[in-house]
N, C-alpha and C positions, 0 to 999 in steps of 0.2 A: 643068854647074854643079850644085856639090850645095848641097841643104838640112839646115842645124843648129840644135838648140836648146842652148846652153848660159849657164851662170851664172855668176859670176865666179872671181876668181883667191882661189885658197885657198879652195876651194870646200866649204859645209857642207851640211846634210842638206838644206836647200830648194833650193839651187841644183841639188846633183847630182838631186832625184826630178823637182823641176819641170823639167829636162830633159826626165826619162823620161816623164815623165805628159804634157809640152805634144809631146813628137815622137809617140809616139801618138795623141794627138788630132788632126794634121795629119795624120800619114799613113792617121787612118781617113776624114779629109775629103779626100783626092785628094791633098795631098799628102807624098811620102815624104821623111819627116823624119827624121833619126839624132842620138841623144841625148851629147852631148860635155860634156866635162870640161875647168877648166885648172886642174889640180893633181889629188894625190894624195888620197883618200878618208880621212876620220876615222873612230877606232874606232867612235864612234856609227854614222856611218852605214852603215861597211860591217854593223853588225851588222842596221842597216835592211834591206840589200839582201838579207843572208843569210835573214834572219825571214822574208820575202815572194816569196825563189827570183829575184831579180834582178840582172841584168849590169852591171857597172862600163858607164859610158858610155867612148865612145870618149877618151883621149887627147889634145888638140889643143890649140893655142895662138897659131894661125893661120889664120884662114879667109878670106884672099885670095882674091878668084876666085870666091869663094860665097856661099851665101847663109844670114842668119843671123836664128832669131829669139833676143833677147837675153831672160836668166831674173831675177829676181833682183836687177837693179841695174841704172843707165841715168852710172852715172859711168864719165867716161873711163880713170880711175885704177887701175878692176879691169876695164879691157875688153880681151880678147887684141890680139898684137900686129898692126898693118896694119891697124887698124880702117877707117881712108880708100879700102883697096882691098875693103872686104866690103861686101856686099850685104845691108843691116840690112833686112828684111822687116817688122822686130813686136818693141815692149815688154811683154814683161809684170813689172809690178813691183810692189812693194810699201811701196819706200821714198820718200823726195824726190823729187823730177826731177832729173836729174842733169846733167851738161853734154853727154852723145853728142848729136850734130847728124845729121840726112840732109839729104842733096841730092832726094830722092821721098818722097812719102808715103807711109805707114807704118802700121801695125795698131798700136792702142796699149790696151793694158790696165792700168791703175796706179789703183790703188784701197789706199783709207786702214785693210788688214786686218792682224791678224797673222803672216801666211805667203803666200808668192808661191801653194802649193799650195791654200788656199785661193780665189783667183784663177780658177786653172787651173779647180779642179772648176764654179764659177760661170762657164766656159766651155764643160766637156764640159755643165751644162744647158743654156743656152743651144741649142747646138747638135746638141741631143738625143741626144748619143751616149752611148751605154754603157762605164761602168768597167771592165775587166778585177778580179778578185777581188785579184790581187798587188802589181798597180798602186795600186789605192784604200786595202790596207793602208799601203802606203808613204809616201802621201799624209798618210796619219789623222796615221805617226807624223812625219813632216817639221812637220806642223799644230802637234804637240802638243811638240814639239823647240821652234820657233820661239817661240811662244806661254809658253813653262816651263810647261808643263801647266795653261796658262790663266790662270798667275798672273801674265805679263807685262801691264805697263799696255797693251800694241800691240792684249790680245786682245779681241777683238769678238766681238758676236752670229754673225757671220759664220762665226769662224770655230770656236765651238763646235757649231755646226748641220751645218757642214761635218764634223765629226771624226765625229759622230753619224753622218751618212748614209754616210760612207765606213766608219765601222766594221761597219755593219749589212751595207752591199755587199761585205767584205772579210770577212765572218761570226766576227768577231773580238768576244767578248761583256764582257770588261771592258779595255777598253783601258786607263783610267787606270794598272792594273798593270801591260799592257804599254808604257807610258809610262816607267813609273818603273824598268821594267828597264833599258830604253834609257839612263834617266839615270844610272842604275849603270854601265855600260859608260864612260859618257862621262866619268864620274867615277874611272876607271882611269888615273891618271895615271904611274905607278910604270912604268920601264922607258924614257921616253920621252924625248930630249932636249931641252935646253931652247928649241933653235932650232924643234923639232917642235912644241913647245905653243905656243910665243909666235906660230907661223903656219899655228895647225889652226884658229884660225878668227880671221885677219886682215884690218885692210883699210886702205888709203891714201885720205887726204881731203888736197883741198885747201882750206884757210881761209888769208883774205888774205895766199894767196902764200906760205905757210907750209906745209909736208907733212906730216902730222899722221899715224900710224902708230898704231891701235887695235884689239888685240887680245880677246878674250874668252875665257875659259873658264869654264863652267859645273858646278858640281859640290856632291853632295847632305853634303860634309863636308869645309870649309879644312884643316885638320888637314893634308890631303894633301900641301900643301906646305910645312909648315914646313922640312921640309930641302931646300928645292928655290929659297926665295927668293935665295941669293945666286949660285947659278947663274942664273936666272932672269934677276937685274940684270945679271949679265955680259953675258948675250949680248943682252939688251934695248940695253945703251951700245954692243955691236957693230954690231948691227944696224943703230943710229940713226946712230952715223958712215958705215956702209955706203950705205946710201941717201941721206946727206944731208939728212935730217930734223928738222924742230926740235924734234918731241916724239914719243915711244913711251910709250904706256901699255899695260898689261895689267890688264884689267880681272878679277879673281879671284870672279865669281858664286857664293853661296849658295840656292842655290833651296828650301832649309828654311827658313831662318831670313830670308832674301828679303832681300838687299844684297848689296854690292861691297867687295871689299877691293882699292884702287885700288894698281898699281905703277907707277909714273912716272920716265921717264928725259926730263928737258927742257931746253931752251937758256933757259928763264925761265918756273918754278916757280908763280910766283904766278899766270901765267894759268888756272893748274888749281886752285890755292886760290881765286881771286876767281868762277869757274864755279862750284863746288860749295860756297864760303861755308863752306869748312874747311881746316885748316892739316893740310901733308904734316909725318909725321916720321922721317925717315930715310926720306923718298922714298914713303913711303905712307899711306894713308887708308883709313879706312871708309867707307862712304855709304851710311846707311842706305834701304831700301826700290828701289835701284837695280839691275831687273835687267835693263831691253833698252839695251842702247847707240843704238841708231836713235831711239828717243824719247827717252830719258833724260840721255845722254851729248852726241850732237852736233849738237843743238840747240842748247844751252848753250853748250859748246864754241865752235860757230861762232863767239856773238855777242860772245867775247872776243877771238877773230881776228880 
């Protein structure tokens, strides 16, 4: 029986490093842990792994049989498939509590920070282990990804201290810079289909019984897609019949000017106007000052479901 850590489906830069950073830190406490993926890596992050000389995690989207510590998220909705036959050892999270149940108790870490990576590190002290240099860059930028360079409402004391000590261990002297390169990367969207963006950094909620399908992209100038919005709705109305869904949105982040330009494909409109107390036109909206969907988004959200 092996042991994994992975994050969920559609995986972005916290789920795939809190992998890497939480399987290193088991396999330097006794036990050997191997760092897993379900999905493909976004340009962000791969250029995370590249900046810092680290390996795509493994591949996988079934751990039947083994044993798993879960990164990221505790909803069933993004948890590989046979979750009932795996061997959930340990949460570490950073969002809500989610619905995954065990049958055994369970190692749980869920704290109210901006980034799971933050977590992690407030566990290699904990248990006095030493960062790797590649490792703790990776972390800084996963921190500072999640966070939008600290200007998310998520981010805490925590988890600028964090960004701090791991830059200093990762001998990286202005990171903010290397922040904003990252967000440039991320804000490459040219070249890329519209089923690619709508699910580089997706996720499935359940609100009363309803499947709720909310995407994000983040990026340092809208502009990018003016020619891109009616593809965009296309495969947004594909998508939503695809799965069965009553609502898809894509949430379109400005991390300068710090809001949302909301895209919305739904089976009844006003739930998202009476949530954000603004009227869609031609299916979308601004919202100002909205940049983490975890706080900002479906919260709210729920309480019209």
């Amino acid at each position: 029986m092996q042991t994994y850590a992975c994050g969920h489906i559609n995986p972005d830069s916290d789920s795939i490093v809190s992998a890497i950073s939480l399987s290193y830190l088991k396999t330097e406490l006794g036990e050997a842990c191997t760092p897993a993926r379900q999905g493909e890596i976004s340009p962000e992050t791969e250029f995370i792994l590249k900046t810092f000389g680290l390996e795509k995690p493994l591949l996988k989207n079934d751990f039947s049989g083994d044993n798993l510590y879960i990164t990221d998220y505790s909803d069933l909705a993004q948890a590989p498939h046979n979750l009932k036959e795996t061997n959930i050892l340990g949460i570490v999270d950073h969002h809500k509590l989610g619905d995954i149940t065990t049958s055994t108790p369970l190692e749980c870490w869920i704290r109210p920070v901006g980034c799971t990576n933050t977590i992690v590190k407030e566990m290699y002290d904990h248990y006095k282990i030493d960062i790797p240099k590649n490792i703790a860059g990776a972390m800084m930028l996963a921190i500072l990804s999640d966070t939008v360079l600290f200007k998310s409402p998520t981010c805490t004391k925590a988890d600028t201290k964090a960004v701090k000590e791991l830059a200093h261990i990762a001998g990286v002297e202005d990171f903010k810079k290397l922040g904003m390169e990252m967000f440039l990367v991320k804000s490459a969207v040219k070249g890329a289909s519209p089923r690619t963006l709508l699910l580089r950094d997706f996720k499935d909620f359940d609100m009363g019984g309803h499947k709720i399908g909310i995407g994000q992209l983040e990026v340092v100038d809208l502009k990018v897609f003016d020619e891109m919005k009616e593809a965009l709705f296309a495969d947004m109305k594909a998508y939503k019949h695809e799965g069965h869904r009553h609502t898809v949105m894509l949430l379109l982040t400005d991390i300068m000017i710090e809001g949302s330009q909301f895209l919305v494909v739904s089976d009844d409109e006003s739930k998202i106007e009476n949530a954000f107390n603004t009227k869609l036109v031609n299916h979308e909206m601004w919202v100002e000052g909205v940049l983490s969907r975890k706080k900002q988004v479906i919260p709210v959200m729920e309480k019209q479901f």
